[in-house]
C-alpha positions as CSV (number, residue, x, y, z in Angstrom):
1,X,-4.4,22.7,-39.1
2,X,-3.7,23.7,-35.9
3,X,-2.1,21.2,-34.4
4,X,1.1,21.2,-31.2
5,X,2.2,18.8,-29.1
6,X,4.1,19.2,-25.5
7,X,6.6,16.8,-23.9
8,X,5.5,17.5,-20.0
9,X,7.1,14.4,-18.8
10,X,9.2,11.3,-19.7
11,X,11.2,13.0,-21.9
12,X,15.1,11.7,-21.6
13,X,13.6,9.6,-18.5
14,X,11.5,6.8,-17.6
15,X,8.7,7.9,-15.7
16,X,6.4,11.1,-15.2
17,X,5.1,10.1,-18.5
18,X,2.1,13.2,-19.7
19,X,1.7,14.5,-23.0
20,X,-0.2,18.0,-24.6
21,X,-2.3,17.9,-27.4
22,X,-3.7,21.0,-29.0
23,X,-5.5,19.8,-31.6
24,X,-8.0,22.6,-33.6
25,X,-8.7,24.5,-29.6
26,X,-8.7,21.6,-27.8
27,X,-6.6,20.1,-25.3
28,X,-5.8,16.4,-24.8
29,X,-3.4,15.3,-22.1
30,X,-2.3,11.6,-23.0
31,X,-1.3,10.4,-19.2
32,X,-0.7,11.9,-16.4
33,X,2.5,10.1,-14.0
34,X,4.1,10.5,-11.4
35,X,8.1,11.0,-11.1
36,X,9.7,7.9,-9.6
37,X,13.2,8.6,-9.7
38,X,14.8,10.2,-7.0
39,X,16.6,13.0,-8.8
40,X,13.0,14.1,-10.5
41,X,10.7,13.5,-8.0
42,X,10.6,17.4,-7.0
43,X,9.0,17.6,-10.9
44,X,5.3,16.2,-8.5
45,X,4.9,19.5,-6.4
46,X,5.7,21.6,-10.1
47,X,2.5,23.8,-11.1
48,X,1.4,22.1,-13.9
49,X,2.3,23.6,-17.3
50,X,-1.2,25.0,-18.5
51,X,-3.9,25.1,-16.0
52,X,-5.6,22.0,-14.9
53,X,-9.4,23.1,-16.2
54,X,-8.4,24.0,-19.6
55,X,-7.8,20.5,-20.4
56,X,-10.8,18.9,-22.4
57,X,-10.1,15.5,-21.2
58,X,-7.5,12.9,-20.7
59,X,-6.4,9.6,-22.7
60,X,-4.9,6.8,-19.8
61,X,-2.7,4.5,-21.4
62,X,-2.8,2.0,-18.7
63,X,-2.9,1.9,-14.5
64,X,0.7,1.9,-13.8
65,X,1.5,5.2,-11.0
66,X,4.3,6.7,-13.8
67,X,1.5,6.8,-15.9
68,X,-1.9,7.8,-13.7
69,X,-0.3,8.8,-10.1
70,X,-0.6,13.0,-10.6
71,X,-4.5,12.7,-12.0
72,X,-5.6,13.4,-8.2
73,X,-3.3,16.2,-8.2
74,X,-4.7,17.6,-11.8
75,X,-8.1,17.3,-10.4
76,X,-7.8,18.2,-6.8
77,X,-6.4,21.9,-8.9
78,X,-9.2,22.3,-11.3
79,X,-9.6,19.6,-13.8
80,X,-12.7,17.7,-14.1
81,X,-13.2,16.3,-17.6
82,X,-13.6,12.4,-19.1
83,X,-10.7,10.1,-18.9
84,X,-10.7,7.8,-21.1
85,X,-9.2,4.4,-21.0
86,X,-10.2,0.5,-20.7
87,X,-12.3,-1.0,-18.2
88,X,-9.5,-3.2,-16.3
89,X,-7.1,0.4,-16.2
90,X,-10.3,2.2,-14.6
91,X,-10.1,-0.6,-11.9
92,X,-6.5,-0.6,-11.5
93,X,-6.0,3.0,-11.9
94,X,-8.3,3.6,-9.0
95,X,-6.4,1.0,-6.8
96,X,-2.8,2.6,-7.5
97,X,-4.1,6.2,-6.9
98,X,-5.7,5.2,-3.6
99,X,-3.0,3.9,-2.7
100,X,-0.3,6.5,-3.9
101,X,-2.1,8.4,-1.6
102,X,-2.3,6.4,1.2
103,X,1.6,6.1,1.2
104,X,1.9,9.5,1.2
105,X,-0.3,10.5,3.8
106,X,1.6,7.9,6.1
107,X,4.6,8.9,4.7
108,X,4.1,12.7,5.2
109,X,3.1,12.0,9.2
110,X,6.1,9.2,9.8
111,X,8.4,12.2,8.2
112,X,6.8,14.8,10.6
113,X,7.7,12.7,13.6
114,X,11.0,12.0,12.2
115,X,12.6,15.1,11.2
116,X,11.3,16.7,14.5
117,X,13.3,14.0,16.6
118,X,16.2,15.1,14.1
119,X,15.8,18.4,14.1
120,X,15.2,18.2,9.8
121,X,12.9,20.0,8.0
122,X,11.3,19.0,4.0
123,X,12.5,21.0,1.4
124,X,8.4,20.4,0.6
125,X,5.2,21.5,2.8
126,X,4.7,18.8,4.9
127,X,1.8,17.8,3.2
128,X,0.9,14.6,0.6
129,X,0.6,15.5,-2.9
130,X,-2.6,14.6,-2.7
131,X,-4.8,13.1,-0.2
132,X,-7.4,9.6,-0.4
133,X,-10.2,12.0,-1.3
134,X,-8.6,13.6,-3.8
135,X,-8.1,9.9,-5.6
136,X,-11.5,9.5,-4.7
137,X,-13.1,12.1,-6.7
138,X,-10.9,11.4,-9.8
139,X,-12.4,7.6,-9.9
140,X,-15.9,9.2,-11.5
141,X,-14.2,10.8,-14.1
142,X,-12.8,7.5,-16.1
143,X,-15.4,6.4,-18.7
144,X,-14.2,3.2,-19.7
145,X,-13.7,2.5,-23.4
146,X,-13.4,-0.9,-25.4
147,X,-10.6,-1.3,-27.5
148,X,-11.1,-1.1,-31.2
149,X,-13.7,1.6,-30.5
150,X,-13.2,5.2,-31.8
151,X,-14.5,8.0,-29.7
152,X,-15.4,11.3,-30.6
153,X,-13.6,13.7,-28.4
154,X,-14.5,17.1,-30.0
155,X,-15.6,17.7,-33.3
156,X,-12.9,16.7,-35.4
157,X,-11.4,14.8,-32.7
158,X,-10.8,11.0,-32.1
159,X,-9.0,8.6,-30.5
160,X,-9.1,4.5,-30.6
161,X,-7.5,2.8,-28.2
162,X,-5.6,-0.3,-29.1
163,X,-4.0,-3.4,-27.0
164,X,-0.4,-2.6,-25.9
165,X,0.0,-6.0,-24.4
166,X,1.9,-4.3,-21.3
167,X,-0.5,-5.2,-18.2
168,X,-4.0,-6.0,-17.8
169,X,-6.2,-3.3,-20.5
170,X,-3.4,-1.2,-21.6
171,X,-3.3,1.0,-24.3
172,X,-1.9,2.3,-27.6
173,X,-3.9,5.3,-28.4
174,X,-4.3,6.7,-32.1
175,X,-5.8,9.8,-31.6
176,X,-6.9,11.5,-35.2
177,X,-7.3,15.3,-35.7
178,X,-9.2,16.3,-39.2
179,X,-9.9,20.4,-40.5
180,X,-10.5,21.2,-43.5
181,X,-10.6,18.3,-45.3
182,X,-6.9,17.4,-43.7
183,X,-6.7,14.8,-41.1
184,X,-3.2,13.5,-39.2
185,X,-2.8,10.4,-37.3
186,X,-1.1,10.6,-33.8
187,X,-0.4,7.2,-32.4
188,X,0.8,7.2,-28.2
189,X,2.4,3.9,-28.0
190,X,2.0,4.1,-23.8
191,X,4.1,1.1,-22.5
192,X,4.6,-1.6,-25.3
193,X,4.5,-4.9,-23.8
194,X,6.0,-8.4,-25.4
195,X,4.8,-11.3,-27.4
196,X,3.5,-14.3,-25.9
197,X,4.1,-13.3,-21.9
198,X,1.7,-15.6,-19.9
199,X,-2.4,-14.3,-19.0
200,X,-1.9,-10.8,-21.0
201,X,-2.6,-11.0,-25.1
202,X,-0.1,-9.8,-27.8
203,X,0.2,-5.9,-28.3
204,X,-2.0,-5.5,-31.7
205,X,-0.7,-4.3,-34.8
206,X,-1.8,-1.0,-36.0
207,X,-1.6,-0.1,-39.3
208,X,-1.2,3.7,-40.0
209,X,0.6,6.6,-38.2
210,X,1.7,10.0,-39.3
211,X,3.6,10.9,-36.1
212,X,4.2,7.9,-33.1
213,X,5.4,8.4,-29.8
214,X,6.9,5.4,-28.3
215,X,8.3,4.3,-25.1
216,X,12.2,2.8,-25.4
217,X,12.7,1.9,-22.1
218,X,14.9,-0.9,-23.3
219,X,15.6,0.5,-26.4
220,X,18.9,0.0,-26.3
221,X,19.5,-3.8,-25.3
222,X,17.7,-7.4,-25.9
223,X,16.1,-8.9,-23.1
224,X,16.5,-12.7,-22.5
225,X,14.2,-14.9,-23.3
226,X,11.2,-15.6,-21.5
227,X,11.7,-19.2,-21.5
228,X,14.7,-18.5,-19.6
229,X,12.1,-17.2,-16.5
230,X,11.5,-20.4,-14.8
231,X,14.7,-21.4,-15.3
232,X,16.3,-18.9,-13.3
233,X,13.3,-18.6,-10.2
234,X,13.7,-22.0,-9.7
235,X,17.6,-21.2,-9.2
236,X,17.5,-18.7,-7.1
237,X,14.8,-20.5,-4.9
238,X,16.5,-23.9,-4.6
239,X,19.7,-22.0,-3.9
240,X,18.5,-19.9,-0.8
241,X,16.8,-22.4,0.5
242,X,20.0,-24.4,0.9
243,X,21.5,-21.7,2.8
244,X,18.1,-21.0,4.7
245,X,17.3,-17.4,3.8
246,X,14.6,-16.1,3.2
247,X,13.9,-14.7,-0.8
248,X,12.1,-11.4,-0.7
249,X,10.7,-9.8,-4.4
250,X,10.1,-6.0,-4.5
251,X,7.4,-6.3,-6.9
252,X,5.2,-4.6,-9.1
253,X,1.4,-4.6,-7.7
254,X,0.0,-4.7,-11.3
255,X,0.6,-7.6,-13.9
256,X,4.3,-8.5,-12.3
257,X,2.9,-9.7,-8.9
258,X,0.1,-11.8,-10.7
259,X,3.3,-13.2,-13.4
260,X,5.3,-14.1,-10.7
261,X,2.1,-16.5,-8.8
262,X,1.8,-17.9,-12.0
263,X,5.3,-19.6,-12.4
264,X,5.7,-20.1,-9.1
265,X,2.4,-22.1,-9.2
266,X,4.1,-23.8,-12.5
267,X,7.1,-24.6,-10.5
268,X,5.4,-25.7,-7.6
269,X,3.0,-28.0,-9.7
270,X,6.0,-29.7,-11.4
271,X,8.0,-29.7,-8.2
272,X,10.7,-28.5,-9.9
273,X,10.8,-26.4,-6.1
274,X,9.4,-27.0,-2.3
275,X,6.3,-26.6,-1.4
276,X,7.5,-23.0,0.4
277,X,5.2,-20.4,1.6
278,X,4.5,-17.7,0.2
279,X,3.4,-14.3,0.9
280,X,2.1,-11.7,-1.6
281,X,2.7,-9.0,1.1
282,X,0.6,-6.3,-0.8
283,X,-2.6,-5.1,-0.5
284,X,-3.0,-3.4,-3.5
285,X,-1.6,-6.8,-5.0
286,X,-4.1,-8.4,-3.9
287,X,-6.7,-6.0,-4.8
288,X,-5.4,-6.0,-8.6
289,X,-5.6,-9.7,-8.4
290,X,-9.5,-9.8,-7.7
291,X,-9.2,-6.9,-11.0
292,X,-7.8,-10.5,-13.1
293,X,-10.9,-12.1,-11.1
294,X,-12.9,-10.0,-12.8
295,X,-11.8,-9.6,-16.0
296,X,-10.7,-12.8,-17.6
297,X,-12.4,-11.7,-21.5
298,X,-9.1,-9.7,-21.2
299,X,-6.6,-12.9,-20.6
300,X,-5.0,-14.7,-23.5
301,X,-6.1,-18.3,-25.2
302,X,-4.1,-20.1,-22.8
303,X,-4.8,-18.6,-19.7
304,X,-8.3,-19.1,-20.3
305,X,-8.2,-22.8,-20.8
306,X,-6.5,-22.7,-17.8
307,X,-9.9,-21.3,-16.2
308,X,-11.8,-23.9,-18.1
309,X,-9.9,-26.3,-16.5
310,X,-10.3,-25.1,-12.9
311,X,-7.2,-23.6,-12.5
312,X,-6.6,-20.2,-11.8
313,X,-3.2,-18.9,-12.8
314,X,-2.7,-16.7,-9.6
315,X,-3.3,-19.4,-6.9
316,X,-2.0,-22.5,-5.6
317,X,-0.9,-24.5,-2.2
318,X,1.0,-22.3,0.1
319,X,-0.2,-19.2,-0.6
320,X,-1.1,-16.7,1.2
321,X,-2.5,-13.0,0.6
322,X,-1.0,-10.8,3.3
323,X,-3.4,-7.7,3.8
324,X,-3.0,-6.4,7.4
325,X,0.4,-4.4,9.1
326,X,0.0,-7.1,11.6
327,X,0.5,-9.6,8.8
328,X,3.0,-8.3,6.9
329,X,5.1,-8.1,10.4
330,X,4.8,-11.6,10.9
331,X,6.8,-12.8,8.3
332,X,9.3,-11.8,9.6
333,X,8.7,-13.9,12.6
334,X,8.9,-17.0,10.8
335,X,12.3,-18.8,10.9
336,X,13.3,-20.5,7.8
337,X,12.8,-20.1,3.7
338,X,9.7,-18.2,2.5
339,X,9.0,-16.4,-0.4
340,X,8.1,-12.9,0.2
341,X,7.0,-10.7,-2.9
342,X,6.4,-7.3,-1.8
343,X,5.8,-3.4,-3.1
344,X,6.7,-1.2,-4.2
345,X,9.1,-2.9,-7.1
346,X,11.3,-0.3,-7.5
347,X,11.7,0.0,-3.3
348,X,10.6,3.2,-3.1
349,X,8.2,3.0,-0.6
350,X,5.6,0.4,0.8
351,X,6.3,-3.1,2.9
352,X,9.3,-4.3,0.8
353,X,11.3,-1.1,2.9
354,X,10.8,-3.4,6.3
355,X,11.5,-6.6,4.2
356,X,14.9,-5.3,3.3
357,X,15.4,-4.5,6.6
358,X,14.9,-7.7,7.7
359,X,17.3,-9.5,5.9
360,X,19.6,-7.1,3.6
361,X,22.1,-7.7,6.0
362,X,21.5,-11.5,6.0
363,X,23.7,-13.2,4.0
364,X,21.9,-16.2,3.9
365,X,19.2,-14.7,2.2
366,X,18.3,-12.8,-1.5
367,X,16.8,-9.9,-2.7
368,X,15.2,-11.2,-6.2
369,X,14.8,-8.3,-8.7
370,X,11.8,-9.3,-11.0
371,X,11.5,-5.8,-12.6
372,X,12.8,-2.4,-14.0
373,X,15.2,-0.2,-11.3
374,X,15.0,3.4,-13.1
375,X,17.9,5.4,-11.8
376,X,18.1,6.7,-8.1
377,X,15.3,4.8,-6.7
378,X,16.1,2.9,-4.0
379,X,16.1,-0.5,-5.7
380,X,18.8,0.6,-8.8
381,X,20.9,1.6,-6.4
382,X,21.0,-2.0,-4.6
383,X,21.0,-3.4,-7.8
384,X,24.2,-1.3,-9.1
385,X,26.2,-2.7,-6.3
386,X,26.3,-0.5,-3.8
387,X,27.4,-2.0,-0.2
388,X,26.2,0.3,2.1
389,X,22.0,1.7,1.5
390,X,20.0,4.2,3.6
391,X,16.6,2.3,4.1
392,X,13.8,4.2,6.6
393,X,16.4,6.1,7.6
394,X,19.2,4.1,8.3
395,X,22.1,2.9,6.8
396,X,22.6,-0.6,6.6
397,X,25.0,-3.1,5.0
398,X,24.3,-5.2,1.8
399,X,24.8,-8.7,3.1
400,X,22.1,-10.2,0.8
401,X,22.7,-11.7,-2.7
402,X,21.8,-9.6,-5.0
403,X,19.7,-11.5,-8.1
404,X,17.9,-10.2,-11.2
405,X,16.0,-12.1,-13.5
406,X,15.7,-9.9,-16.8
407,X,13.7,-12.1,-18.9
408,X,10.6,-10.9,-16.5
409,X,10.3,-7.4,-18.3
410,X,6.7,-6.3,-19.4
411,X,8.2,-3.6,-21.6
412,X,9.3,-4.8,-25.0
413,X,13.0,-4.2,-26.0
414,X,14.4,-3.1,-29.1
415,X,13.7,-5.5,-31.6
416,X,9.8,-6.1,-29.6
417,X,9.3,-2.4,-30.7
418,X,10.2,-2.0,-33.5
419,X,8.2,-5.2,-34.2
420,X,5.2,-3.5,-33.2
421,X,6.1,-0.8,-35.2
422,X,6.9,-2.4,-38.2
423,X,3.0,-3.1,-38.3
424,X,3.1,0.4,-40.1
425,X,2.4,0.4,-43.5
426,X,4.1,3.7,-44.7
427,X,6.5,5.9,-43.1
428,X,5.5,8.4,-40.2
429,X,6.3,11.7,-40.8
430,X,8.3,11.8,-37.8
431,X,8.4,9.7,-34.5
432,X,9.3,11.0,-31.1
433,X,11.1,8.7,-28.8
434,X,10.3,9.0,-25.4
435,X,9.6,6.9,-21.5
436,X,13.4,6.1,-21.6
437,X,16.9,6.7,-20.0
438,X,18.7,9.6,-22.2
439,X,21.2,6.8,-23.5
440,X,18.5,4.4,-24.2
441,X,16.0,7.3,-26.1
442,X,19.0,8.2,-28.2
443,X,20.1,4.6,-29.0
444,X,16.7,3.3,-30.3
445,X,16.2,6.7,-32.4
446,X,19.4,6.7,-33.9
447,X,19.1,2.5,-34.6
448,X,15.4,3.3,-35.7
449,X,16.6,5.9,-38.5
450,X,19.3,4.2,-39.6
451,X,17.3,1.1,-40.0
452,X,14.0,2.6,-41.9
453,X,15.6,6.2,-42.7
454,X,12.3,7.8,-40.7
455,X,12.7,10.8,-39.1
456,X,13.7,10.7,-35.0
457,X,14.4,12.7,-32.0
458,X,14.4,12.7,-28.8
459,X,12.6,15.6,-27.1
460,X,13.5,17.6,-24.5
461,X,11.4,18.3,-21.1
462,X,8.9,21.1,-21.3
463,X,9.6,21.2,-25.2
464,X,6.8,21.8,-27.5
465,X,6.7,20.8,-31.3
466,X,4.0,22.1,-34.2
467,X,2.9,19.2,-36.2
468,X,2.7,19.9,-39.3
């Protein structure tokens, strides 16, 4: 059986995550990111590995941009085959490319203007990776798949995708190549998520794997306890408020936005805090929101009594949606405690930049970390401590406090993945860890063999393995 795979991204890192599949002349590319952190993010203007319309088709894990944000790119070069995935990741996919390239046409004419006045130039063509049409002409490519439902991608050729309880529709995808009268089980974990996280269901259990590749983002720690989550927002709110700052949330668009609404509502409804206002400062928040709207078959048991009830879990008193510029500057206007919860969550780009602005340098305010900071963005580097950031430009001084609530995490940790894996019922011929810091890939495959004795590594970038 002819049968390779290829480690073209998130290999000893977080994001960038696409895989190669050669299975019996065809070729399968599971994902297709972009690079978030700063010290990869030339890997986006790379030619891609093989050329773009000799892949057959693609498997999409889920919506996040680490995981769909170059498929404009692949297409606006030469692919144009299916890509498979969920319903609610077609919708949210589609938002976050749009967007991706929105930012980065803005981006690319702010820069223009900027490095002119300072007599810079980009190491880069001043150019955006890839424009809003080029998004818009990948959106008819997605066929949108149900999970539990195996489809035939060649002859010989299948994949089922299966609920990774991350965000909204997303995916592990067991993709089964038979010849001969031989068959071999490949089983893309995408992002695992965690048990018993509020709206999304549990990750499912999947039986049967000759080789996985899984994520280990936090593969080498324990997270705290989700219970813990209320706790500590309602903490961090009643303490800023006492000092009258203002607490502003670089946040996720997808799933953590929509988390955070529903506490806060919880909180609000208890009046365990103030009735404060609240901004969700994010269009394409907002946008992924009416994507929950739309999709509540996808929402677990008790979220849906929730709807039965008349409740919706991402609304309540105080709130309000922030969609224009001229919106989003107003906050700033306002004297007093507000909420502000913002993109992009890592700070790499979008409103939360002018947020931080606003009020890094206030010491009477907090920036509230709700999310994962992968190494050189913008938002690790607050977080490690760092008193002196360059934000649009500028360096400025980090007055704030500085919070993070862990227990927020939509990525399992090490014991959450391995309890997903545990689901298999005999041991993989090998598994391939992957999607994680090079400390935390190594950790979780040498505490994975030791604990089951399967085989584990951690491959390299650009590295291509036969399976056998």
């Amino acid at each position: 059986m002819d049968l390779k795979l290829s480690f073209y991204g998130a290999a000893e890192n977080v994001t960038g995550s696409r895989y190669l599949l050669e299975a019996n002349g065809i070729r399968i590319m599971i994902d297709c990111g972009m690079y978030q952190e700063r010290k990869l993010r030339d890997r986006n203007w790379d030619a891609f590995q093989v050329p773009p319309a000799s892949i057959d088709a693609i498997l999409l894990t889920h919506g996040h941009l680490d995981h769909c944000g170059l498929i404009p790119r692949l297409v606006n070069q030469g692919f144009n085959g299916p890509i498979y995935c969920t319903s609610p990741t077609a919708d949210i996919a589609a938002i976050v490319m749009q967007d991706s390239a929105k930012i980065q046409e803005e981006d690319v004419a702010y820069k223009k203007k900027r490095h002119a006045r300072e007599g810079r130039q980009s190491p880069h063509p001043p150019t955006p990776l890839y424009t809003i049409d080029d998004a818009n002409n990948s959106i008819p490519l997605f066929k949108e798949t149900p999970y539990e439902n195996t489809v035939e991608l060649a002859p010989g050729l299948t994949a089922t995708f299966h609920n990774a309880g991350h965000i909204l529709g997303s995916s592990a995808v067991r993709v089964v190549a038979s010849q001969n009268g031989e068959s071999r089980s490949i089983l893309f974990s995408g992002d695992i998520g965690r048990w018993d996280i509020p709206i999304i269901c549990d990750p499912t259990p999947i039986e049967q794997a000759d080789y996985i590749i899984t994520e280990s983002t936090y593969g080498d720690r324990l997270h705290e306890d989700i219970a813990s989550i209320p706790k500590e927002l309602e903490r961090v709110i009643n303490e800023t408020r006492k000092r009258g700052g203002k607490i502003i949330i670089p946040s996720f668009a997808v799933e953590r936005s929509q988390e955070l609404l529903y506490h806060l509502s919880e909180l609000v409804a208890s009046k365990r805090i103030p009735k404060l206002a609240v901004f969700l400062d994010s269009p394409m928040a907002v946008k992924v929101t009416d994507v929950f709207l739309r999709h509540p078959h996808f929402f677990d048991d008790e979220t849906i009594d929730l709807l039965r009830n008349g409740k919706h879990p991402c609304d309540f008193p105080g709130l309000t949606m922030s969609k224009t510029v001229d919106q989003s500057k107003a906050i700033n206007e306002i004297h007093g405690t507000v909420i502000v919860i913002a993109g992009s969550g890592m700070c790499t780009g979008g409103r939360i930049k002018h947020h931080l602005v606003a009020n890094i340098e206030r010491e009477s305010s907090t920036i509230l970390f709700v999310g994962y900071q992968a190494v050189g963005t913008l938002g690790r580097i607050i977080l490690d401590g760092k008193k002196r950031v360059r934000i649009l430009g500028e360096e400025r001084d980090v007055k704030a406090s500085i919070e993070r609530i862990q227990g927020f995490s939509a990525h399992a940790d090490r014991d959450e993945i391995f309890r997903w894996m545990s689901s298999i019922k005999s041991a993989p011929r090998h598994v391939f860890v992957t999607h994680g810091e090079a400390s935390s890939a190594a950790s979780f495959a040498s505490w994975l063999h030791e604990k089951t004795d399967w085989a584990t590594s951690v491959p390299k970038y650009e590295q291509t393995v036969v399976l056998d």
